[in-house]
C-alpha positions, -999 to +999 in steps of 0.1 A: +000+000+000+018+034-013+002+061+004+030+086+005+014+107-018-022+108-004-033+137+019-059+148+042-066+187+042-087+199+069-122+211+065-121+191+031-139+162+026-124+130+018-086+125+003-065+143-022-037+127-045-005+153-040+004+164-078+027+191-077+044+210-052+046+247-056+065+278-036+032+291-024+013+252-014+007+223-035-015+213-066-037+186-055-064+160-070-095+147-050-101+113-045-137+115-049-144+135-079-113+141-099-113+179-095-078+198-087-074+223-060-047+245-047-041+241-016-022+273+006+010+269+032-019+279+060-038+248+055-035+222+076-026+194+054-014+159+064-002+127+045-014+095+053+014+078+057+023+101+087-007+097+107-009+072+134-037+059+163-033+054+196-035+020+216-021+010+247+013+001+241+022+026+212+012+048+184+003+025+152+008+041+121-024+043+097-011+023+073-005-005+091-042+001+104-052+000+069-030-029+060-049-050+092-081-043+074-070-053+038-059-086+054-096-090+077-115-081+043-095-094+018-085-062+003-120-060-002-144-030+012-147-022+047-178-022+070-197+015+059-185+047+078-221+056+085-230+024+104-243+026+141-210+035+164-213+004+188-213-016+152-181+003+140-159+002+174-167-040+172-153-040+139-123-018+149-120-040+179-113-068+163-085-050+131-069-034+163-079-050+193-052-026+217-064+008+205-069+035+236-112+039+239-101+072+257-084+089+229-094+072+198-134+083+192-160+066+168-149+099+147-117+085+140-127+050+135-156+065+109-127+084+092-102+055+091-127+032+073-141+058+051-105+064+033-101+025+034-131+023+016-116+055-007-085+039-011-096-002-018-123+014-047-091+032-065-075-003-059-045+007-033-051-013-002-033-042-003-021-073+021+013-072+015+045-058+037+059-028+020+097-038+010+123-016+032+148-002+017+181-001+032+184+019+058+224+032+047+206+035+006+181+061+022+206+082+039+229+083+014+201+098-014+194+120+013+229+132+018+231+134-019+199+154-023+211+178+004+248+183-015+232+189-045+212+218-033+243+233-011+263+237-044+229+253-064+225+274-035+265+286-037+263+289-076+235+311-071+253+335-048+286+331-069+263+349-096+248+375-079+285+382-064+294+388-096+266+410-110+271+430-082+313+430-088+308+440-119+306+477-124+287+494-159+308+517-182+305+551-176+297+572-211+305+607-217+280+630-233 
């Protein structure tokens, strides 16, 4: 399940496929209906794949929340969002039978298994373990990426140094 993309912007309903990042926010495309919005640095906008629940023990990440479901169901659909809220915590119960009562409300179990249900009809829910990439792999692009944008960022005041060293001609009239 690849859901490093996806996001949740408050006071929007449902989820919204990142498409391009911009100075000013971020391009993206809702789940439901296809349409493209821009979405402002002021909005509170998080991914999916950084959101976790609470349970006794820890915080468990939404995606493996997800993944728990996909395995119960058979990457099929879920049990509806809108069902009665003693029928939904059951269900939950039984994906994740540790979550805290007194911090995770039917709310958030109605949301959870309303973007399952998003996600398994667009077909990305599945059983599967993700595959980890090496931990040293990661850091090293990382490294890399940050290099690469120290010596843009030196280039760029290398130029401007040498606008600014450079003085114009003087012409006599």
């Amino acid at each position: 399940m690849n859901v490093e993309k996806i996001l949740a912007i408050s006071g929007k309903p449902g989820l919204y496929e990142l498409k391009v990042q911009t100075r000013s926010g971020l391009v993206a495309e809702s789940m439901i209906d296809g349409k493209k919005i821009t979405v402002g640095l002021r909005s509170n906008v998080s991914l999916l794949s950084e959101i976790s629940m609470y349970t006794h023990s820890e915080e468990k990440p939404l995606v493996k929340i997800m993944r728990a479901i996909a395995v119960k169901e058979n990457e099929g659909p879920a049990i509806y969002h809108k069902e009665d809220n003693d029928k939904l915590i059951a269900y939950f119960k039984q994906i994740v039978p540790d979550y805290d009562e007194d911090r995770v409300y039917a709310s958030d179990i109605k949301k959870v298994l309303n973007w399952y249900n998003m996600l398994q009809a667009k077909g990305m829910v599945s059983k599967e373990e993700p595959k980890i990439e090496n931990a040293e792999s990661i850091k090293e692009q990382v490294v890399e990426e940050v290099k690469v944008k120290k010596e843009t960022k030196k280039e760029a005041k290398t130029e401007k140094a040498e606008k600014v060293e450079k003085p114009k001609a003087k012409t006599k009239k």
